[in-house]
C-alpha positions, 0 to 999 in steps of 0.5 A: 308908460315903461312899466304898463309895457313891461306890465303887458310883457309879464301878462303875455308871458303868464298867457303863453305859460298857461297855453303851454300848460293847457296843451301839455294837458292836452298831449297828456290826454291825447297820451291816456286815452290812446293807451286805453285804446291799444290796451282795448285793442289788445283785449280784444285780440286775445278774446278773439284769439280765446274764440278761435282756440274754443272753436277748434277745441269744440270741432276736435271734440266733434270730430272725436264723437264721430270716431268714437259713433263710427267705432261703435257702429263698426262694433255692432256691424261686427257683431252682426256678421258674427251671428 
């Protein structure tokens, strides 16, 4: 009878390790998987970060065409008066 109680004892025991085991697994995971999504929140920052600075680059370059037509344009409108 003692031993069968005892041998029940060692049973549980071994099941509570092994849940024990399974939810360090779990946490382990849960650990892993929320890493993977702050790195994927990250590069996504940085991509939108790259997009702004494009966009800004691409209307600086814009902006430096118009200026350099509006010269030109003054060139001529100058040129014109002088003849």
């Amino acid at each position: 009878m003692r031993e069968r109680e005892r041998a029940r004892e060692r049973e549980s025991a071994r099941e509570r390790e092994r849940e024990r085991e399974r939810e360090h697994e779990r946490e382990s995971v849960r650990e892993r998987e929320s890493a993977r999504e702050r790195a994927r929140e990250r590069e996504s920052a940085r991509e939108s970060a790259r997009q702004r600075v494009s966009a800004r680059e691409r209307e600086r370059e814009r902006e430096s065409e118009r200026e350099r037509e509006r010269k030109r344009e003054r060139r001529r409108e100058s040129e014109r008066e002088r003849m």
